[in-house]
Rosetta silent file (secondary structure, phi, psi, omega in degrees, C-alpha in Angstrom):
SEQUENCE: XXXXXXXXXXXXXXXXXXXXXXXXXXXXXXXXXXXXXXXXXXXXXXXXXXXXXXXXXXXXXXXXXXXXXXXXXXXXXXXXXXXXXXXXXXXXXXXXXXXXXXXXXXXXXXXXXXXXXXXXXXXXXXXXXXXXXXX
SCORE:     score description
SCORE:     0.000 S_00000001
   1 L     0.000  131.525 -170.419  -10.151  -14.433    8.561 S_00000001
   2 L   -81.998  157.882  168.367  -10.667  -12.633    5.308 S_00000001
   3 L   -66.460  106.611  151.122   -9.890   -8.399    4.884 S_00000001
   4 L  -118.239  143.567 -175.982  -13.358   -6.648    5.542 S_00000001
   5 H   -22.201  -34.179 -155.985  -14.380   -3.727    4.420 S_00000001
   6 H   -97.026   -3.334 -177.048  -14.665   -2.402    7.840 S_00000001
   7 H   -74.908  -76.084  173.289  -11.154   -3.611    8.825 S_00000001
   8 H   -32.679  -40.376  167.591   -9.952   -1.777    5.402 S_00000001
   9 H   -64.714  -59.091  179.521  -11.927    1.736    6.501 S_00000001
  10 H   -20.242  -84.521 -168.016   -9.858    1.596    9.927 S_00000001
  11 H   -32.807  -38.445 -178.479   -7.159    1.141    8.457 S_00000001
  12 H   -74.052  -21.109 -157.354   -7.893    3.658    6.066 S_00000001
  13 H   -89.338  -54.138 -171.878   -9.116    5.965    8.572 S_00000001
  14 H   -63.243  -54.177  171.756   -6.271    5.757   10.719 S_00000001
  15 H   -41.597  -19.709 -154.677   -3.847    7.027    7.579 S_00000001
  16 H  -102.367  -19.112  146.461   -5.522    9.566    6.458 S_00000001
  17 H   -65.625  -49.052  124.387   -5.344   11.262   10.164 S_00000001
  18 H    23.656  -84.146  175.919   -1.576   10.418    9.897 S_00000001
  19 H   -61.768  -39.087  169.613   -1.360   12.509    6.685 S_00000001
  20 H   -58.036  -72.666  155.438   -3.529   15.266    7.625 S_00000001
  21 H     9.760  -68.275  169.947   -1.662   15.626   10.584 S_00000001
  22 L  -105.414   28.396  168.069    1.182   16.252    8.551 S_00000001
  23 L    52.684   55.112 -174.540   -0.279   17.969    6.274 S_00000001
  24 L  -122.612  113.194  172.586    0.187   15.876    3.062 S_00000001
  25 L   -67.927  112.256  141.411   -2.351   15.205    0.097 S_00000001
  26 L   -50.851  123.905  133.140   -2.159   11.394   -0.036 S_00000001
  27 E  -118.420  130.018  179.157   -3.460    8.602   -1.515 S_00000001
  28 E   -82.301  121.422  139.128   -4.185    5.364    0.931 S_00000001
  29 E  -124.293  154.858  146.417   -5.105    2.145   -0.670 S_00000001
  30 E  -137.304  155.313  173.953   -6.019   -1.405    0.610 S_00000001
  31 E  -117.951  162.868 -179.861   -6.177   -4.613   -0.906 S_00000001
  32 E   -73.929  151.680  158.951   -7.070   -8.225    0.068 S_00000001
  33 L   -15.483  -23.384  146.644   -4.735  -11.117   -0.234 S_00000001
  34 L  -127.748   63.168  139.668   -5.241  -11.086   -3.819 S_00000001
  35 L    91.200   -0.918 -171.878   -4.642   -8.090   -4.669 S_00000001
  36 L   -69.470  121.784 -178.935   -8.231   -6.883   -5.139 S_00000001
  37 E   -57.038  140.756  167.802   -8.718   -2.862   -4.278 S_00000001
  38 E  -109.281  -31.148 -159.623  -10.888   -2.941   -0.881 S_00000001
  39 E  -171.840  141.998  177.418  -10.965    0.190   -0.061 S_00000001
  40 E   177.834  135.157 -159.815   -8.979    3.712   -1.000 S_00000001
  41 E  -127.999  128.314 -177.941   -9.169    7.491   -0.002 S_00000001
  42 E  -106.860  122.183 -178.976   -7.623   10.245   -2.107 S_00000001
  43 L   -97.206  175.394  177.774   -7.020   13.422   -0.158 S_00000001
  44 L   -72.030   89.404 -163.129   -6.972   16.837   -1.195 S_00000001
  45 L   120.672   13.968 -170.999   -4.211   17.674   -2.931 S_00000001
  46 L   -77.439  174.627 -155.398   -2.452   14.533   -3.802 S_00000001
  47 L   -89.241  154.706 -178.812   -0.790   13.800   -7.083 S_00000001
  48 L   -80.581    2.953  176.970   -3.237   12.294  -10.426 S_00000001
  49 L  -153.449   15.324  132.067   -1.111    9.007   -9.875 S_00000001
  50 H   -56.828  -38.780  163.478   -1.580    8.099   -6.957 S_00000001
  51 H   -73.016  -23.723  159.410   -4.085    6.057   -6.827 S_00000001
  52 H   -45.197  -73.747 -157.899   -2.204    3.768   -9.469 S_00000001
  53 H   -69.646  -39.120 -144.665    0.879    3.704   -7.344 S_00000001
  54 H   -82.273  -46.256 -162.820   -0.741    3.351   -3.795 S_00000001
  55 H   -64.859  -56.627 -136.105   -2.893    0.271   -5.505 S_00000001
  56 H   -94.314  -28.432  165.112    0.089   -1.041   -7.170 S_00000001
  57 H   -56.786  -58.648  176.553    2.531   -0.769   -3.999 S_00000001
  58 H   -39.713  -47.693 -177.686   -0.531   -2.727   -1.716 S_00000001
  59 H   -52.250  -52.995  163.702   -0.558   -5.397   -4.671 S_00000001
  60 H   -36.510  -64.627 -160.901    3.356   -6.186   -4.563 S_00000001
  61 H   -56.330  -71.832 -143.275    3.242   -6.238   -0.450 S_00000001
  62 H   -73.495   -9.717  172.360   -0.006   -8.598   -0.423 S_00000001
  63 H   -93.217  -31.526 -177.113    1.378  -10.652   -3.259 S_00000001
  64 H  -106.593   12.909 -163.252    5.292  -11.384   -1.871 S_00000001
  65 L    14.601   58.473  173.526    3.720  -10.460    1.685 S_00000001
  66 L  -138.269  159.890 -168.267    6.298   -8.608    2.421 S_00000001
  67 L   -86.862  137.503 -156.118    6.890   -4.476    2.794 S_00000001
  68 H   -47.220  -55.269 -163.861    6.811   -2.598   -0.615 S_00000001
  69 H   -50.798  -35.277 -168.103   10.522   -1.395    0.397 S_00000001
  70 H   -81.047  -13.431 -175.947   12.344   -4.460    0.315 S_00000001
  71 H   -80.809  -10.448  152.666   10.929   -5.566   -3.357 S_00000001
  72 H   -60.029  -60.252 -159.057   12.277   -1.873   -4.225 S_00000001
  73 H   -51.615  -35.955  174.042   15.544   -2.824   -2.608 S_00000001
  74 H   -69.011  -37.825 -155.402   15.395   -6.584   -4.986 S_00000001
  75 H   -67.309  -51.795  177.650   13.741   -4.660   -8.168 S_00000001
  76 L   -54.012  -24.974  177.400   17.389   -2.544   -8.074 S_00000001
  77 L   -44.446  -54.541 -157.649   18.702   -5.778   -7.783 S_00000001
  78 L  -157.200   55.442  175.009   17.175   -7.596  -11.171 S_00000001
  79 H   -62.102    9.791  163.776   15.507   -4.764  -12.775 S_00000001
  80 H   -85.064  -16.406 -162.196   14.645   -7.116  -15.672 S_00000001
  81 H   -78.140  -43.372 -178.630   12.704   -9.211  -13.543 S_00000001
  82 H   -99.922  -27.945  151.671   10.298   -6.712  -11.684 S_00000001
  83 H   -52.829  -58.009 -155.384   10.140   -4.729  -14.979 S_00000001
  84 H   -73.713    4.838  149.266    8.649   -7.489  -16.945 S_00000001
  85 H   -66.164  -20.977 -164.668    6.317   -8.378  -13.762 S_00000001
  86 H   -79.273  -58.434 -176.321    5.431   -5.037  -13.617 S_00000001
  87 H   -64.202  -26.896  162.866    4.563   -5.431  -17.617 S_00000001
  88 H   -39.805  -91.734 -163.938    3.285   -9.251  -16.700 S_00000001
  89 L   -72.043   35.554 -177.640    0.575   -7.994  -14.454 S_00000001
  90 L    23.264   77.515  166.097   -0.635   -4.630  -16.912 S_00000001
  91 L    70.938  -35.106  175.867    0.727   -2.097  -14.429 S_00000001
  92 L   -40.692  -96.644  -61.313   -1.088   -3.646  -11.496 S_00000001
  93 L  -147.246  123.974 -163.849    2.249   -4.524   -9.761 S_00000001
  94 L  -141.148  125.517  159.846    4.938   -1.140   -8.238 S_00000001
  95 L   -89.213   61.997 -151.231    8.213   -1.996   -6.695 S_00000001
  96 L  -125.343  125.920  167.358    8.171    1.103   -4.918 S_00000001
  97 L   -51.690  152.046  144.169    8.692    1.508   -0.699 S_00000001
  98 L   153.233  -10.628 -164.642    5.392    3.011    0.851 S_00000001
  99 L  -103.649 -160.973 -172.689    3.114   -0.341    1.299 S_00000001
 100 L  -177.913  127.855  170.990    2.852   -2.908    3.921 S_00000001
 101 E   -53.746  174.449  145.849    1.373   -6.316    4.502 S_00000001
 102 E  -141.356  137.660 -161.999   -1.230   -7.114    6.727 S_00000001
 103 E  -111.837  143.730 -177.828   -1.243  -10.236    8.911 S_00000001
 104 E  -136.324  124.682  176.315   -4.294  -11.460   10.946 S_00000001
 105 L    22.633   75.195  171.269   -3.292  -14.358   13.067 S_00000001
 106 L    43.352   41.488  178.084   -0.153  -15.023   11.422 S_00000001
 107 E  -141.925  148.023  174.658   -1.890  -15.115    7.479 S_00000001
 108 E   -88.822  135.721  173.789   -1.407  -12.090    4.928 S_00000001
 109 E  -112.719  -14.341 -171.460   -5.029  -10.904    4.263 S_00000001
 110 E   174.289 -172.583  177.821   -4.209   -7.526    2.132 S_00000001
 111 E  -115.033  143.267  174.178   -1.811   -4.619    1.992 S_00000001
 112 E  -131.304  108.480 -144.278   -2.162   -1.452    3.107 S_00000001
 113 E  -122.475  151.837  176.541   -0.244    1.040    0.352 S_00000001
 114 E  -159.952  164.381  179.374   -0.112    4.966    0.598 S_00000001
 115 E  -179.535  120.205 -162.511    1.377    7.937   -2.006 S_00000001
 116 L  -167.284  -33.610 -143.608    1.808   11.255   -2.028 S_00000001
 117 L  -135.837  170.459  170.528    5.475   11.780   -0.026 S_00000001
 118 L   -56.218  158.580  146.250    8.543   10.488   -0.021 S_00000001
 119 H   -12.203  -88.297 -166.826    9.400    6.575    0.023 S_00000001
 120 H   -67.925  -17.271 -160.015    9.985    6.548    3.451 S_00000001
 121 H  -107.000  -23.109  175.952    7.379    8.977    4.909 S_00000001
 122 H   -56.641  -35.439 -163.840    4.795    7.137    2.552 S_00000001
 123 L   -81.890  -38.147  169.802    5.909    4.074    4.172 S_00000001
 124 L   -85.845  -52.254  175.468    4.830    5.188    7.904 S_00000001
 125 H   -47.207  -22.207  156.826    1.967    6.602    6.979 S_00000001
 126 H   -83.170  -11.564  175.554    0.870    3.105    5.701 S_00000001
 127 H   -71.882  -50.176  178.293    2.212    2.074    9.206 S_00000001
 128 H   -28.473  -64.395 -165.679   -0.320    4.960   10.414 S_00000001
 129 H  -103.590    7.787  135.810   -3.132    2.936    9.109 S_00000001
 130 H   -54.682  -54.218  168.576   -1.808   -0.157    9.932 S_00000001
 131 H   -52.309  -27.433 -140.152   -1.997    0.455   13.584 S_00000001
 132 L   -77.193  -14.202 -161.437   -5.464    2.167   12.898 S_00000001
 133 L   -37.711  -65.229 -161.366   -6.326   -2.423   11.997 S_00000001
 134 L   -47.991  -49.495  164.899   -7.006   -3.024   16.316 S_00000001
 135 L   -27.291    0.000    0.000   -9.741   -0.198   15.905 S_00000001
């Protein structure tokens, strides 16, 4: 089953109560299994580079289908490696915590990416609108 738009608004929907909640300007993005933006909500007050980073955290997850944090935790690792992927893939590609895959009957379909907050609190808040998928 492919990422659809309306899967991607859930998702989207559900962060972005998450942040408001806690009273954080944000930006949420998700992408599809290859890395293509689906869908992405900038709230009010979030940072002018977020939507880069949010995009480019979702891309990482949905490309190694894995959470944003551990290719931070590798990038420290071999920083020559994930810079020149970073520089490979023109910027597209952020080793940064805050994203998260998303699996539909055991296949990665997208990412779900968020920025605004720390690392870690970015990182639930893409959890936020993970959960929001079941909607």
């Amino acid at each position: 089953m492919p990422l659809t738009y309306d899967m991607a608004r859930n998702m989207i929907d559900a962060a972005v109560a998450e942040a408001r909640s806690r009273g954080l300007g944000m930006t949420i993005s998700v992408v599809d299994s290859s890395g293509t933006l689906v869908a992405m909500a900038r709230l009010d007050g979030a940072n002018v580079v977020g939507p880069e980073v949010s995009r480019g955290k979702a891309f990482g997850s949905a490309a190694f289908r894995v959470p944003s944090g551990e290719l931070a935790e590798r990038a420290e690792k071999i920083p020559a490696f994930y810079t020149s992927l970073t520089t490979l893939l023109g910027g597209r590609f952020v080793a940064a915590q805050g994203a998260l895959p998303v699996f539909v009957d055991g296949q990665c379909v997208g990412a779900i990416g968020a920025s605004g907050s720390k690392p870690d609190v970015d990182e639930e808040i893409a959890r936020a609108g993970l959960a929001g998928l079941g909607a």
